[in-house]
LOKOLPA-399187 format. One record per residue (C-alpha): x, y, z; residue in one letter. Coordinates in pm, 1 decimal. Layout:
BEGIN
<rec><u>X</u><v>Y</v><w>Z</w><residu>A</residu></rec>
...
This chain:
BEGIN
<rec><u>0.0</u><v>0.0</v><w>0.0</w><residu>X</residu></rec>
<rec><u>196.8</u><v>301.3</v><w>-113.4</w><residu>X</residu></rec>
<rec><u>215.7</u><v>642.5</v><w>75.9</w><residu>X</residu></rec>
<rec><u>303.5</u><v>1010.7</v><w>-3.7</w><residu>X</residu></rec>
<rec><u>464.1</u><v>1274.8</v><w>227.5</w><residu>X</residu></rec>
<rec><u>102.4</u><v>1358.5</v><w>336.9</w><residu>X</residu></rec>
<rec><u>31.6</u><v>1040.8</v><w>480.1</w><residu>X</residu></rec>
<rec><u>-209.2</u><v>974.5</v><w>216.3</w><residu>X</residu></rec>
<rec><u>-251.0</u><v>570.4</v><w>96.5</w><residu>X</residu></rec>
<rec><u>-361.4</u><v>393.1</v><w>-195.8</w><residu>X</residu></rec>
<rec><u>-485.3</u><v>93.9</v><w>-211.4</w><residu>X</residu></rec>
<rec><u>-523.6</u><v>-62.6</v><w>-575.0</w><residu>X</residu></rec>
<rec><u>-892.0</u><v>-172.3</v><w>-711.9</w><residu>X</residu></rec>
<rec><u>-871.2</u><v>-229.9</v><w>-1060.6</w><residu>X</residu></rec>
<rec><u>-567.4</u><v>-237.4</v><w>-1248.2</w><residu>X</residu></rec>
<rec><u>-484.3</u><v>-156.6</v><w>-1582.0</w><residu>X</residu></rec>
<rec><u>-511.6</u><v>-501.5</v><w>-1673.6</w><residu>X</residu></rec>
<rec><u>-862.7</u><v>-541.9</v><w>-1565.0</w><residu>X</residu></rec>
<rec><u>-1001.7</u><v>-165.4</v><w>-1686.2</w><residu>X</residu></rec>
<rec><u>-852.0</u><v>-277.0</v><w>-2003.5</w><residu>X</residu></rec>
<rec><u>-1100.5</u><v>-586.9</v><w>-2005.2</w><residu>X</residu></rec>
<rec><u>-1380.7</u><v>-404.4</v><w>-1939.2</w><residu>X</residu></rec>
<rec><u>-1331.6</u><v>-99.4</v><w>-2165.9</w><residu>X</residu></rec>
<rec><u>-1345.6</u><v>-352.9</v><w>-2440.2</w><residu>X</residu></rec>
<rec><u>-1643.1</u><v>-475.1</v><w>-2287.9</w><residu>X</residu></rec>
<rec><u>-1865.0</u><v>-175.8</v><w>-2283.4</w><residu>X</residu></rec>
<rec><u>-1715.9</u><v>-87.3</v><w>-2621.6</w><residu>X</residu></rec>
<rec><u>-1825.1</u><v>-457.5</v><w>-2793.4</w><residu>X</residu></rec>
<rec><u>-2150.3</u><v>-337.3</v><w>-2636.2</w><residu>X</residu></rec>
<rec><u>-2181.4</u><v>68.2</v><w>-2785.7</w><residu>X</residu></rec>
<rec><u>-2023.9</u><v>-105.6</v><w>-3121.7</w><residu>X</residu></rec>
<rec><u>-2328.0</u><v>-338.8</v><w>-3140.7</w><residu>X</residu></rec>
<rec><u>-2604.6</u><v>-74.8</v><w>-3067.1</w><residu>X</residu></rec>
<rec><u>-2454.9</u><v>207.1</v><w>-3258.3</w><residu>X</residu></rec>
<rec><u>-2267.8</u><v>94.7</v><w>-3559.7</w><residu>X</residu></rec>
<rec><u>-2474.6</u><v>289.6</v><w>-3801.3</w><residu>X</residu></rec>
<rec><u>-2569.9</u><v>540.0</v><w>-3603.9</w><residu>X</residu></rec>
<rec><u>-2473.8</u><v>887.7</v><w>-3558.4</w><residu>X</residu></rec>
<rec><u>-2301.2</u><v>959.2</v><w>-3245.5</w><residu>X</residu></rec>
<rec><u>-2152.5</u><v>1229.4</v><w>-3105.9</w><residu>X</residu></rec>
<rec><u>-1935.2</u><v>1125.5</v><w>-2798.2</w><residu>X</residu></rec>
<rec><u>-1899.7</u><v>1403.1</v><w>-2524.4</w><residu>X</residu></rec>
<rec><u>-1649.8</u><v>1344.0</v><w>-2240.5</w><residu>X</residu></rec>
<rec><u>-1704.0</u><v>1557.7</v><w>-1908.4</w><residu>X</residu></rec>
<rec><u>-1385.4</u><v>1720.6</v><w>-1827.6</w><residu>X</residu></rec>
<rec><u>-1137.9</u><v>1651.3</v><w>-1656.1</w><residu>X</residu></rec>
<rec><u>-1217.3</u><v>1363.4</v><w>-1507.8</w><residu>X</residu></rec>
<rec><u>-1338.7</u><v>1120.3</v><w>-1805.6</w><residu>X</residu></rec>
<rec><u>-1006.4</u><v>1189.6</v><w>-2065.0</w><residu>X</residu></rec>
<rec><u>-810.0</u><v>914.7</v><w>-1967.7</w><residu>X</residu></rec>
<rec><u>-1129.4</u><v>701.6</v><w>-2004.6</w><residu>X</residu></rec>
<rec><u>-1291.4</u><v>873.2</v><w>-2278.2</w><residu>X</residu></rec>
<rec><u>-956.0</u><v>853.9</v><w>-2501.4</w><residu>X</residu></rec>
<rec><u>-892.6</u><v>486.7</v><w>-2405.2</w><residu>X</residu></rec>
<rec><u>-1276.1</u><v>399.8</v><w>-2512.2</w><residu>X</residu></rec>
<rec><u>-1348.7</u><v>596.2</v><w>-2815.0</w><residu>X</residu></rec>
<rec><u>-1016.4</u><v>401.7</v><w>-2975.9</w><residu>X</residu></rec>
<rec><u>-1238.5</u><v>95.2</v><w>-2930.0</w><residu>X</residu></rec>
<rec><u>-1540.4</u><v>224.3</v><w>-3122.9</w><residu>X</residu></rec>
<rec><u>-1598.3</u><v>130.2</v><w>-3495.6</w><residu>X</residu></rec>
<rec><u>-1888.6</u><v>352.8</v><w>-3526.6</w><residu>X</residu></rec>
<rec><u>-1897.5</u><v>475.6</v><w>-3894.6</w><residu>X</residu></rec>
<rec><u>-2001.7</u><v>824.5</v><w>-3803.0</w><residu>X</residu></rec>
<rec><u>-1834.5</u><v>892.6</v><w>-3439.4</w><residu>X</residu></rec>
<rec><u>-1788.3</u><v>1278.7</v><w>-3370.2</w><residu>X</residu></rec>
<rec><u>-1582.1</u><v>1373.1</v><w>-3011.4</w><residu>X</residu></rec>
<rec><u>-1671.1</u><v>1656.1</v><w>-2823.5</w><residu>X</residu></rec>
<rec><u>-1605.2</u><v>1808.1</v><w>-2460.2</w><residu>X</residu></rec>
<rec><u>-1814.9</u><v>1959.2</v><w>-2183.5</w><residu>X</residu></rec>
<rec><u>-1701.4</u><v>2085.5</v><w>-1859.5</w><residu>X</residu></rec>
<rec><u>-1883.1</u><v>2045.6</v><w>-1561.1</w><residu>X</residu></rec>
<rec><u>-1719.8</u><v>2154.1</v><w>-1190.7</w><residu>X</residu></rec>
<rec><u>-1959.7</u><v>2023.0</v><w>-855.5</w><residu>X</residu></rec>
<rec><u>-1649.2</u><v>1886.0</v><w>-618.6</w><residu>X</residu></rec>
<rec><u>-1343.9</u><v>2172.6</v><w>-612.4</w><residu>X</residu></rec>
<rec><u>-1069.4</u><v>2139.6</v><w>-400.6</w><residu>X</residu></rec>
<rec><u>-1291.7</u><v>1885.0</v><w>-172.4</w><residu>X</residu></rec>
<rec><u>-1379.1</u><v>1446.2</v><w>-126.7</w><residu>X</residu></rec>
<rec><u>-1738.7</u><v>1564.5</v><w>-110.7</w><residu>X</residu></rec>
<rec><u>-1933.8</u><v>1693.0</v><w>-438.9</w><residu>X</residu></rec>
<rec><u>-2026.6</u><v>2080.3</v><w>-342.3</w><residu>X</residu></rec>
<rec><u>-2426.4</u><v>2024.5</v><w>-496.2</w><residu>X</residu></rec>
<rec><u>-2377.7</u><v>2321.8</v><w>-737.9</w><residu>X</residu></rec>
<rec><u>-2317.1</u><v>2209.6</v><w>-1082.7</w><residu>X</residu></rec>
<rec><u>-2135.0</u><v>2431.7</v><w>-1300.4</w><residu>X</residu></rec>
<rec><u>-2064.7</u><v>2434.1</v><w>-1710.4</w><residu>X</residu></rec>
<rec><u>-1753.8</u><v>2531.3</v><w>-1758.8</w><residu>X</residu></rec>
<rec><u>-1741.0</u><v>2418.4</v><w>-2138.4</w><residu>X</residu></rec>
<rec><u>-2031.3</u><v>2339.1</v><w>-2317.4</w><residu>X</residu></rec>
<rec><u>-2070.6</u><v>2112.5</v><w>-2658.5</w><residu>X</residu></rec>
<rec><u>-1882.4</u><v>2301.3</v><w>-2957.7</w><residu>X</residu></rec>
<rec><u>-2064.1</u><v>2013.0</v><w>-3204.6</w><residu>X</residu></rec>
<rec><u>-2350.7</u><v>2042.0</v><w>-3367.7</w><residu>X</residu></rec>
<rec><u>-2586.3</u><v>1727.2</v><w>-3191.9</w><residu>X</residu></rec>
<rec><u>-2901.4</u><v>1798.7</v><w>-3416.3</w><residu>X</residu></rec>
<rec><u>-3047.1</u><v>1467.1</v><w>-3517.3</w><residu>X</residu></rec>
<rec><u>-2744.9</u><v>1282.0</v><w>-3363.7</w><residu>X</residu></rec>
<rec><u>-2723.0</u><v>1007.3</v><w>-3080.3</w><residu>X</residu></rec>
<rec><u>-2552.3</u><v>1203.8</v><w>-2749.1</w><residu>X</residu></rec>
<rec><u>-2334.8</u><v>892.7</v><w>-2594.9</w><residu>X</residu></rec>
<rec><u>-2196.6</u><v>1102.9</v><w>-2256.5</w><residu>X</residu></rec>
<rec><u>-1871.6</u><v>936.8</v><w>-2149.3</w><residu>X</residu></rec>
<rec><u>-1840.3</u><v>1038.7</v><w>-1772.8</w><residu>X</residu></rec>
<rec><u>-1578.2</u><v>931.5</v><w>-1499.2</w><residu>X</residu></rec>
<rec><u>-1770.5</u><v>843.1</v><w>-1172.4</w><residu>X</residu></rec>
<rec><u>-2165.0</u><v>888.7</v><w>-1111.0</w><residu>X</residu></rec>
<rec><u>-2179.9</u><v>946.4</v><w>-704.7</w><residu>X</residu></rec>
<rec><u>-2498.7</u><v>1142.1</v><w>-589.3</w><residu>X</residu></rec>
<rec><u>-2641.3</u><v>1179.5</v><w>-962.4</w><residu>X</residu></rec>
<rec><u>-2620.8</u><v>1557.2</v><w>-923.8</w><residu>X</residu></rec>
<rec><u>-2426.8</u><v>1642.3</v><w>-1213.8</w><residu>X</residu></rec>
<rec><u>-2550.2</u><v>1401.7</v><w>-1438.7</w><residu>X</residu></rec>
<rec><u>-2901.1</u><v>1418.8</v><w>-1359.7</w><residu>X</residu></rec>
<rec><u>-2889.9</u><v>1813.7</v><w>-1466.3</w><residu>X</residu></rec>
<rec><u>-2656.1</u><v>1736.6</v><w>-1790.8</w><residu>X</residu></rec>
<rec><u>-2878.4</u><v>1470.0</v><w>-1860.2</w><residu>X</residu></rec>
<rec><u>-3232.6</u><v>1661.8</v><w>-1877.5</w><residu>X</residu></rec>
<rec><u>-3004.5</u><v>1962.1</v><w>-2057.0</w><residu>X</residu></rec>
<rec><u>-2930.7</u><v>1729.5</v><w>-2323.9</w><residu>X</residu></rec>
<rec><u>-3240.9</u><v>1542.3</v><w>-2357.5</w><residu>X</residu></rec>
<rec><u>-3411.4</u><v>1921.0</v><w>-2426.3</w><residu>X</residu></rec>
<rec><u>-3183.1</u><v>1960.4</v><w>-2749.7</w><residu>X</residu></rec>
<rec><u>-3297.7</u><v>1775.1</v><w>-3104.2</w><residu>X</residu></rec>
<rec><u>-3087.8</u><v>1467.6</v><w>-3085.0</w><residu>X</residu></rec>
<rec><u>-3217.3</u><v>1114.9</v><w>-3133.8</w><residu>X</residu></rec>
<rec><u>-3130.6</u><v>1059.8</v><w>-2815.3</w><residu>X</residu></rec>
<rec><u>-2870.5</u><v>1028.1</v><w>-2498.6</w><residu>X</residu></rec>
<rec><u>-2733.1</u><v>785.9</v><w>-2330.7</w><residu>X</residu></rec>
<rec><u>-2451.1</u><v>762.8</v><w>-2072.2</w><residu>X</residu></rec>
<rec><u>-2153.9</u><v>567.1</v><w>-2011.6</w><residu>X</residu></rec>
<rec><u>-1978.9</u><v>593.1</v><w>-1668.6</w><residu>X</residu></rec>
<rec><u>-1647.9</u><v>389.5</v><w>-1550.3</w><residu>X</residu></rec>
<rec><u>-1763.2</u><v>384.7</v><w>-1229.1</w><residu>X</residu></rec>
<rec><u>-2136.4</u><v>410.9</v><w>-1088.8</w><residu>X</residu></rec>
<rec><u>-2175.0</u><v>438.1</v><w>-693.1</w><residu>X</residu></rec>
<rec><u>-2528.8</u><v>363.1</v><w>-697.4</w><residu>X</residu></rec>
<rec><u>-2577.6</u><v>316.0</v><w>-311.3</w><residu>X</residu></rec>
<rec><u>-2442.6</u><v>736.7</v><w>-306.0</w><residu>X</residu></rec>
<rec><u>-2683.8</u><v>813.0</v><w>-573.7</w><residu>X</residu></rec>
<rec><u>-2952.5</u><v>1126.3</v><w>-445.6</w><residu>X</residu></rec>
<rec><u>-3064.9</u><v>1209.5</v><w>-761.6</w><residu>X</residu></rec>
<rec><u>-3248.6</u><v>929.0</v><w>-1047.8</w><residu>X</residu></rec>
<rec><u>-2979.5</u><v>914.5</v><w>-1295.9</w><residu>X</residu></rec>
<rec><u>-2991.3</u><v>571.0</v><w>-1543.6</w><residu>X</residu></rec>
<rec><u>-2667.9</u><v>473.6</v><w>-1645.6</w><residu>X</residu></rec>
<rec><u>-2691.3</u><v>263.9</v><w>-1940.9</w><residu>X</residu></rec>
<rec><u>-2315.2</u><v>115.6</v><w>-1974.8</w><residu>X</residu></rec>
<rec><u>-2085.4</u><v>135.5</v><w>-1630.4</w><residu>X</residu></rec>
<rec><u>-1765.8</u><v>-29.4</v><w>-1621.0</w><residu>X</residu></rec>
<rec><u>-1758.1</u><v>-130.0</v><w>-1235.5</w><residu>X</residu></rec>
<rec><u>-1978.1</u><v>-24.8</v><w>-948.2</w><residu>X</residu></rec>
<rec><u>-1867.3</u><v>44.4</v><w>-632.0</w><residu>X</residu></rec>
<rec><u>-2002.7</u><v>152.3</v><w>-284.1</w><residu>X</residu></rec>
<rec><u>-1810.0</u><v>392.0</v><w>-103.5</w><residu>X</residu></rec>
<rec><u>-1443.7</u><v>486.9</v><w>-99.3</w><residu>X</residu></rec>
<rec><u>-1271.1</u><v>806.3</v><w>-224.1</w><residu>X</residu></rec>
<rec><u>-1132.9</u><v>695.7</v><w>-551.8</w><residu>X</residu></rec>
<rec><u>-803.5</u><v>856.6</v><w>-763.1</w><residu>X</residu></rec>
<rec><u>-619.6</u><v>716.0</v><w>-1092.4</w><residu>X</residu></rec>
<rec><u>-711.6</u><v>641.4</v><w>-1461.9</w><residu>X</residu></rec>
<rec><u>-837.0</u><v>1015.6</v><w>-1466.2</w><residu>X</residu></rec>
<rec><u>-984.3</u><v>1023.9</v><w>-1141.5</w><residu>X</residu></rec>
<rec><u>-835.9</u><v>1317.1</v><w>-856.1</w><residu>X</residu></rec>
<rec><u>-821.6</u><v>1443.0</v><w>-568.6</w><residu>X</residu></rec>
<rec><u>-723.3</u><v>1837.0</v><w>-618.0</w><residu>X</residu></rec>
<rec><u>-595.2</u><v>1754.4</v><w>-954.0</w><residu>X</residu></rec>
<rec><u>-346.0</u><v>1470.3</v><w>-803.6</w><residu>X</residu></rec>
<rec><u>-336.4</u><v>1151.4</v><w>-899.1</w><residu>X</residu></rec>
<rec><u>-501.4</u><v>1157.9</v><w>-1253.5</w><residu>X</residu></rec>
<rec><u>-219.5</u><v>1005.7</v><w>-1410.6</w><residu>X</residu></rec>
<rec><u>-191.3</u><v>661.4</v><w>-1212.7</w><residu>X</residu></rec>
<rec><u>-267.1</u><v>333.1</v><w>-1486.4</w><residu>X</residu></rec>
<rec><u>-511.3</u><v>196.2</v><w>-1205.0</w><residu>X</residu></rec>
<rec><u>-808.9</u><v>268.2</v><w>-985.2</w><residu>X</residu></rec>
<rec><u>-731.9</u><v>328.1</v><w>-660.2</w><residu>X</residu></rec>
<rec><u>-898.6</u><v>394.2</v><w>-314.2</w><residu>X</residu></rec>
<rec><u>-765.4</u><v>732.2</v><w>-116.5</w><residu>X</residu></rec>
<rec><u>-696.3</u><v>644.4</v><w>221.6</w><residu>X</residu></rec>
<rec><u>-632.6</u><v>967.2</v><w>466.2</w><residu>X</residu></rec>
């Protein structure tokens, strides 16, 4: 169980090996549904790149667009603030297209439940979401995911994109933060 100069541990969930499996999992499963399709893929920043850029390689949807939207609910802290903000919104044009969001972790549903209902109000055949990890059991808000990677029931969670105060994105695994 490594440890930084803050005392901080983390102890290894899924390695690279295993979130390697499963991304081609979920992806054998988007390939089969939308193979003709139009799609527009939208990663939420910051958390989802490592995810998003590992996943879309998978695809072999004939008309795949990639896009980027910013949302901000946790700052500096373990616990997600409530407030949702947009701090980049879609650049693409989504009319008459399939919306598949690619998001890191859905927790308390907060964020996604508002991105959802945003998107669902724009002229697109439809949305659907794909999240690495969904913590169901934290959820406070209805939020269907439609393709998760691994679900999980508490724990603070950093690597393969995920932070903690922008630290950590960069490890190959998922880990649990230990303070």
């Amino acid at each position: 169980m490594p440890s930084n100069a803050s005392g901080e541990q983390l102890v290894e969930l899924y390695g690279p090996e295993r979130i390697a499996r499963r991304l081609q999992e979920v992806a054998d499963q988007l390939n089969a549904r939308f193979a003709n399709e139009r799609v527009v893929a939208v990663c939420v920043l910051k958390g989802a790149t490592i995810f998003f850029a590992d996943l879309v390689r998978l695809l072999h949807i004939k008309d795949l667009q990639l896009d980027f939207i910013g949302l901000s609910s946790y700052g500096q802290s373990m616990e997600s603030s409530g407030a949702v903000t947009a701090t980049r919104w879609l650049s693409a044009d989504v009319t008459g297209a399939w919306i598949l969001v690619v998001e890191d972790i859905v927790d308390t549903g907060q964020s996604m439940a508002k991105l959802m209902a945003k998107l669902a109000d724009l002229p697109v055949a439809g949305v659907c979401l794909c999240a690495l990890i969904d913590k169901r059991d934290r959820r406070q808000c209805a939020v269907s995911i439609d393709y998760s990677c691994f679900q999980l029931q508490d724990g603070f969670i950093v690597g393969y994109g995920l932070d903690y105060a922008e630290r950590y994105r960069q490890l190959p695994g998922i880990y649990e933060l230990l303070r």
